[in-house]
C-alpha positions in Angstrom: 117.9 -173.1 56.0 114.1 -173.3 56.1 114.2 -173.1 59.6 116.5 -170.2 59.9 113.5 -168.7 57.7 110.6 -169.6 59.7 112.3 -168.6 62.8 113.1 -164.9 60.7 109.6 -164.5 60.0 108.3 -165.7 63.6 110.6 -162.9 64.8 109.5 -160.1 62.3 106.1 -160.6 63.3 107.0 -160.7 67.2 108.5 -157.1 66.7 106.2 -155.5 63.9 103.1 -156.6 65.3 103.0 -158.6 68.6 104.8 -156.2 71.0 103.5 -152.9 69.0 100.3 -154.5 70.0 101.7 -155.2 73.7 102.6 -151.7 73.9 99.1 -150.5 73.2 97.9 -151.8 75.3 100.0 -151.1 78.2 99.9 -147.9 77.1 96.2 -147.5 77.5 96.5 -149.4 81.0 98.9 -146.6 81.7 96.8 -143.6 80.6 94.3 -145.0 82.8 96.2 -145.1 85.8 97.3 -141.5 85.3 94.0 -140.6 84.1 92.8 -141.9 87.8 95.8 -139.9 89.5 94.8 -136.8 87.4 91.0 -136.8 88.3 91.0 -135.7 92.0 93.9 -133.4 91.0 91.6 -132.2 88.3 88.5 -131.9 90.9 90.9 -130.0 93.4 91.8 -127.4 91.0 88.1 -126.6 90.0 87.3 -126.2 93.9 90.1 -124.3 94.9 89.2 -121.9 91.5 85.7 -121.7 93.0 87.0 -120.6 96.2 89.1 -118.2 94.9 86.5 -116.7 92.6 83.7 -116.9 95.0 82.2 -113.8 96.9 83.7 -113.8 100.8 81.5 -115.4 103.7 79.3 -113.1 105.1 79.5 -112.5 108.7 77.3 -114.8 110.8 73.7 -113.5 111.8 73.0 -113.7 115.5 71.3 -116.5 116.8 67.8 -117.0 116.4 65.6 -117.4 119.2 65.2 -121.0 118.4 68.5 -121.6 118.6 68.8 -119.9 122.1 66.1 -122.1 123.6 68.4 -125.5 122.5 69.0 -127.4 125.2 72.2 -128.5 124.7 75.2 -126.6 125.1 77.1 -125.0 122.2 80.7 -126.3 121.6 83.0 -123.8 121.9 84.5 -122.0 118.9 87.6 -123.9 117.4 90.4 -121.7 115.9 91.2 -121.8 112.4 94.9 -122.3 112.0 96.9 -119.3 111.0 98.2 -119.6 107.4 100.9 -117.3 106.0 99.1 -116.4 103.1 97.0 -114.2 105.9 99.7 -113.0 107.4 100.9 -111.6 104.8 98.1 -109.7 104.0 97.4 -108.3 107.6 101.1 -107.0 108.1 99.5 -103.7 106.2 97.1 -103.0 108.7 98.6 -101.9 112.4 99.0 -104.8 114.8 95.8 -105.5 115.9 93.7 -103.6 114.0 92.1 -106.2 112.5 91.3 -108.3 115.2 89.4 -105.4 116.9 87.2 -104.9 113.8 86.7 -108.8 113.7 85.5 -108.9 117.0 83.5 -105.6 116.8 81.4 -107.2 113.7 81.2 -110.9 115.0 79.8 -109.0 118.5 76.3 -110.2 117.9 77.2 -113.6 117.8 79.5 -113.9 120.7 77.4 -112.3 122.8 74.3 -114.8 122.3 76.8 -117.5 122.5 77.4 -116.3 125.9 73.4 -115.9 126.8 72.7 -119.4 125.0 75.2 -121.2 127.6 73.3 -119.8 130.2 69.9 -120.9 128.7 71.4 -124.3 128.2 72.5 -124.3 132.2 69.3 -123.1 132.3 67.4 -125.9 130.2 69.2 -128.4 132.2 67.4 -128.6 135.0 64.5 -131.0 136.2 61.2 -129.8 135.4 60.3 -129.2 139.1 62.8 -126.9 139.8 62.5 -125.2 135.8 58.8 -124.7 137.4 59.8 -122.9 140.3 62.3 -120.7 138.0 59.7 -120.0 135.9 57.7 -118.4 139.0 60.8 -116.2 139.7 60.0 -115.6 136.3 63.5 -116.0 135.7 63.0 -116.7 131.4 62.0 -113.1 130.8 66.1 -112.1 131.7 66.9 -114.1 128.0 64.3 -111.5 125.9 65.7 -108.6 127.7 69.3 -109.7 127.3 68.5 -109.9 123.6 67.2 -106.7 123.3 70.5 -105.5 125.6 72.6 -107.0 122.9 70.9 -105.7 120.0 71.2 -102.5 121.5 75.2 -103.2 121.7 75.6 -104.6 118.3 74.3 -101.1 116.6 76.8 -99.6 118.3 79.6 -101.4 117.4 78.8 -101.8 114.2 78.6 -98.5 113.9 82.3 -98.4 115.7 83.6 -101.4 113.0 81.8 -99.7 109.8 84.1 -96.0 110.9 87.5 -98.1 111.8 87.1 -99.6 108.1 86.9 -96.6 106.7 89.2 -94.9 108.7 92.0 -97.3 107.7 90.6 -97.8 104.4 90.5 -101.8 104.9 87.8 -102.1 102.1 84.8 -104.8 103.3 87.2 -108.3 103.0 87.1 -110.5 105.7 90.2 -109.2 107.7 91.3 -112.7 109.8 89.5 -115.6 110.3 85.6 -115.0 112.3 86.7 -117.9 114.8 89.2 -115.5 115.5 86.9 -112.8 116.7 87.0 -112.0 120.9 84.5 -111.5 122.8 86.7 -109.9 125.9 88.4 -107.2 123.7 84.9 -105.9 122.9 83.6 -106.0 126.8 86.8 -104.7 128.4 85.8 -101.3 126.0 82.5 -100.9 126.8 83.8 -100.5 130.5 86.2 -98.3 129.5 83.5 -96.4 127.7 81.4 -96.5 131.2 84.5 -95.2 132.9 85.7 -92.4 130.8 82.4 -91.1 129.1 79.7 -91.5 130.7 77.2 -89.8 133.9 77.6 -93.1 135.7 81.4 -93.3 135.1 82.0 -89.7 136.9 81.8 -91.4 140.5 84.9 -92.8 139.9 86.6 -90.6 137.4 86.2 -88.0 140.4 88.2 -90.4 142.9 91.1 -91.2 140.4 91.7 -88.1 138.1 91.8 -85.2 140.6 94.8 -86.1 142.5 96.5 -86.3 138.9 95.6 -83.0 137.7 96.5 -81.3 141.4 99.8 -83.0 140.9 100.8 -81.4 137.5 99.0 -78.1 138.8 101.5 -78.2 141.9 104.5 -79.3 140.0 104.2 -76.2 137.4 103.5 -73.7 140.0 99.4 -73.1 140.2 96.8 -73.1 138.1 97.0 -72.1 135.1 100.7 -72.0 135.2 101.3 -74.9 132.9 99.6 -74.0 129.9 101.9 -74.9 126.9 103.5 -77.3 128.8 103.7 -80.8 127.2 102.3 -83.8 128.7 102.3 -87.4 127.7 99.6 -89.8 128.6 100.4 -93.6 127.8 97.9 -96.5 128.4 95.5 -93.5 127.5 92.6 -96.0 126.5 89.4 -93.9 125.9 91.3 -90.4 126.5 89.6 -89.4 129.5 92.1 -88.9 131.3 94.1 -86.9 128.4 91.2 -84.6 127.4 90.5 -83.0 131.2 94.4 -82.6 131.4 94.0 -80.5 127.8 91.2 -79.0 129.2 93.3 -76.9 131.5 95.9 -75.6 128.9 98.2 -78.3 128.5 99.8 -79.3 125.6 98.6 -83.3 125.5 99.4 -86.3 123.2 97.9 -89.6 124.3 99.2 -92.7 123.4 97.5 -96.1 123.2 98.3 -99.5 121.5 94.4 -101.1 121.7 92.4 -100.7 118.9 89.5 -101.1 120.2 89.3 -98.4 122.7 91.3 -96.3 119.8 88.1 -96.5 117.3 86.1 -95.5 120.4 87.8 -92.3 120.6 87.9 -91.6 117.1 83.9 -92.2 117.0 83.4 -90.1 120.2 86.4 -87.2 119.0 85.5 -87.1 115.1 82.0 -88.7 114.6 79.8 -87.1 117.2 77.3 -84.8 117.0 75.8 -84.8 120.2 76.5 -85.4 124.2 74.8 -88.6 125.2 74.2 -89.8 121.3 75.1 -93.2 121.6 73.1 -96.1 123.9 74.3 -98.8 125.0 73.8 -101.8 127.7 77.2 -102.6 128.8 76.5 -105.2 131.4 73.6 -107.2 129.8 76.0 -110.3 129.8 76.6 -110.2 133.8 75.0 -111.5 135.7 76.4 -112.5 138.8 77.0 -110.6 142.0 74.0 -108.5 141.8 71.3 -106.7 144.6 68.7 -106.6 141.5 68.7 -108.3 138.5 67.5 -104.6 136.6 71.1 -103.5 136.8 72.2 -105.7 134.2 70.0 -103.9 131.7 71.1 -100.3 133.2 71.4 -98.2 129.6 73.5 -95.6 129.4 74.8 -92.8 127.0 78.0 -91.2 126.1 79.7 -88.8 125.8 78.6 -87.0 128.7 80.9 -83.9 128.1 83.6 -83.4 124.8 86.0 -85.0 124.3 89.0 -82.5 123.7 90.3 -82.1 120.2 93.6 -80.9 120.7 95.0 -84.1 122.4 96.9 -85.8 119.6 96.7 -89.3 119.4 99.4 -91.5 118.6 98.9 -95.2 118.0 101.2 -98.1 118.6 103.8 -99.3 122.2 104.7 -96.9 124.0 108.2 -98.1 123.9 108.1 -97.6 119.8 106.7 -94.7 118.9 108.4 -91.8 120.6 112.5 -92.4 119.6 113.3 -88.6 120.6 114.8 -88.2 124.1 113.8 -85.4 126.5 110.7 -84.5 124.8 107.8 -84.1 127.2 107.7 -82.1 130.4 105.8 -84.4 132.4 104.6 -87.8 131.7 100.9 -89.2 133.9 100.4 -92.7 133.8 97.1 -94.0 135.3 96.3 -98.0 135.6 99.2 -98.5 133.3 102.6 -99.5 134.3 101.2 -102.9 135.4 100.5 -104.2 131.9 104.3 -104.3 130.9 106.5 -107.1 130.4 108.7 -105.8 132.1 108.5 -102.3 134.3 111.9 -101.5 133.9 111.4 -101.0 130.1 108.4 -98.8 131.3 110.4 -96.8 133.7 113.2 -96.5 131.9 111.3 -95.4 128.7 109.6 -92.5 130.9 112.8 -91.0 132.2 113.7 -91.3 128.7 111.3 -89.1 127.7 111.0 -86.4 130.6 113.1 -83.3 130.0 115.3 -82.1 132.9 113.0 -81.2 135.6 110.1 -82.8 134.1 107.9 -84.7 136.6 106.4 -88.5 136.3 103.0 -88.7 138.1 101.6 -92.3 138.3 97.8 -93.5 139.7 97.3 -96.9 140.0 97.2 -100.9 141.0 100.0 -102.8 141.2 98.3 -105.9 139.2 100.7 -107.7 137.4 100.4 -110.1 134.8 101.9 -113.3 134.6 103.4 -112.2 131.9 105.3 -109.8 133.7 108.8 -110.7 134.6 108.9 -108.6 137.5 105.7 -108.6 140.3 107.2 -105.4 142.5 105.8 -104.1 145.2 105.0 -100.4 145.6 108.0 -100.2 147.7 110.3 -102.2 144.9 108.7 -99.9 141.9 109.9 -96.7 144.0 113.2 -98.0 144.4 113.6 -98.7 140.7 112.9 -95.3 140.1 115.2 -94.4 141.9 117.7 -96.8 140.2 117.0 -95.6 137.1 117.6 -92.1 138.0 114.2 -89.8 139.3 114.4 -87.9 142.2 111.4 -89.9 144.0 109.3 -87.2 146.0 108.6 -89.5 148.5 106.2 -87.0 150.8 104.1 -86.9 147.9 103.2 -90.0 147.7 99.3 -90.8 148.5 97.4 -93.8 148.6 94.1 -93.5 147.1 91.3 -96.0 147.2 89.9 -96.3 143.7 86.8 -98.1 141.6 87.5 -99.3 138.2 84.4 -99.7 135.3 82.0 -100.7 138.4 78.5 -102.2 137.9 75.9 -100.4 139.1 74.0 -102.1 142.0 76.9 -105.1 142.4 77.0 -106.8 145.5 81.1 -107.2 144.3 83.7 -104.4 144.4 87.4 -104.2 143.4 88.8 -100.9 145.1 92.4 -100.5 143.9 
């Protein structure tokens, strides 16, 4: 009986006090352990609020001269990955659109990256022969490339500063800066040189006459075609588009680069002057050249107006115009070789032609490989005929033709 008491009490104080004492304990072993798991969450949390609430990274400045004179070369940029959350934000702005202005503002930079690599080819070599470069005086090319792309960066920031107010992007980083393209800025200032500039007339005087005699012929004479419409897809800087309004047609140009589209918004609707904006379009190349002074050639454009009655639509060409029969001719000039596939192209043109209305085409036959088809002139004239034009086969000219040339290059692609 005594025992069966002792062993009641010995249990009592096992449960009262012993494990509620055990429990304690473990509990506060616990709330450590999830106190540790809690603390990088914690830490987490107040970083990812400080990089929500902080301001957005500047864009980078351009490369001080220090910098250019490293000797080692520069690793290439490495591209951020895409997230959704991005996405989602861009699919307001027109395809593209954003990753012209990028690359307009980030200009600076990826235009010294390209000078420092050829400083660090340059830095690489064995001081005898770096003394017999510097003879040829050869380091004085890096200060006047600066200067070339300092003149280049004004301009398109100038050309990024309209296109966000133009679309109304506000000044929020748009897409990642690793992002930003170095070629999409290039390819326009060519097209710049091409379309809207003295040196640019060489060649616009090859390639654009035999398009405007065609559409002149087709409608009867001179003069004869006023009022009629005309469609110019693959327009690019609206060369092209504005001397075929010039002569009384009614034009709409088309073009899905935004790039060369912000270009002729700043020459069309922010101009004052002919010849009001500078630029050094070729102070990056440097190879097949007589003398090394054409790489800084300046120029200016415009050299004439633009035309202000060609409207401008943005986006594909095989998008943006659902009507059918809608145009009375349709001039295509170094553009149905950018398709994915031609027949789309072709078949989108007769699309759009009203009965008797003539296609006039200029141009290479330089495929991509992302082009399913490759044709030959001979294949792309029997598609037409395929798909339904009456191909006017004595018409047909073969012109030789110069495209956004370097002055002074030892090099020349004649199309």
């Amino acid at each position: 009986m005594r025992t069966s008491f002792y062993l009641t009490r010995f249990l009592t104080f096992l449960c009262c006090v012993v494990f509620p004492l055990y429990l304690a304990l473990r509990a506060s072993a616990w709330l450590s352990d999830v106190g540790s798991l809690l603390s990088p969450l914690s830490e987490r949390a107040k970083a990812l609020h400080v990089a929500l609430t902080s301001p957005l990274t500047a864009p980078r400045a351009p490369i001080s001269e220090e910098a250019l004179e490293a000797p080692a070369e520069p690793a290439e940029p490495v591209l951020a990955p895409k997230s959704g959350r991005r996405k989602e934000y861009l699919s307001s702005l027109p395809d593209g659109l954003a990753h012209c202005i990028n690359s307009l503002e980030q200009y600076p930079f990826l235009a010294e990256q390209v000078l420092q690599r050829k400083y660090a080819r340059y830095a690489k070599q064995t001081p005898a022969q770096k003394t017999i470069s510097n003879k040829l005086g050869y380091p004085a090319h890096f200060k006047k490339a600066r200067h070339g792309i300092e003149v280049n960066a004004r301009f398109s920031q100038q050309l990024a500063q309209m296109a966000r107010e133009d679309y109304r992007t506000g000044s929020r980083l748009l897409e990642d800066e690793e992002e930003a393209e170095f070629l999409v800025v290039n390819l326009m200032f060519g097209h710049l040189v091409r379309d809207w500039s003295t040196q640019g007339a060489k060649e616009r005087q090859t390639a654009f006459p035999p398009v405007l005699d065609g559409l002149e012929q087709h409608f009867g004479g001179k003069g004869n075609g006023r009022g009629k419409r005309v469609l110019v897809p693959g327009s690019g800087l609206g060369g092209l588009a504005s001397d075929i309004a010039d002569l009384g047609y009614d034009v709409t140009a088309n073009e899905l680069d935004y790039c060369s589209i912000a270009a002729y918004h700043l020459l069309t609707n922010h101009t004052s002057s002919l010849h009001q904006h500078i630029l050094q379009p070729f102070v990056t190349k440097w190879t097949h050249q007589a003398n090394p002074s054409s790489r800084y050639s300046t120029l200016t454009v415009p050299d004439r107006w633009p035309n202000k009655a060609v409207k401008l639509v943005e986006g594909d060409f095989l998008d943006v115009f659902p009507r059918d029969g809608e145009f009375d001719a349709v001039v295509t000039l170094f553009f149905i070789d950018i398709s994915e596939n031609v027949v789309d192209f072709l078949s989108n043109i007769h699309r759009l032609l009203k009965p008797g209305g003539v296609w006039i085409n200029l141009g290479p036959l330089k495929w991509g490989a992302h082009s399913a088809l490759q044709l030959s002139a001979e294949e792309v004239l029997q598609l037409a005929d395929l798909l339904g034009f009456d191909v006017d086969h004595p018409s047909r000219k073969s012109i030789d033709s110069l495209y956004a040339e370097q002055p002074d290059t030892l090099l020349k692609f004649t199309y």
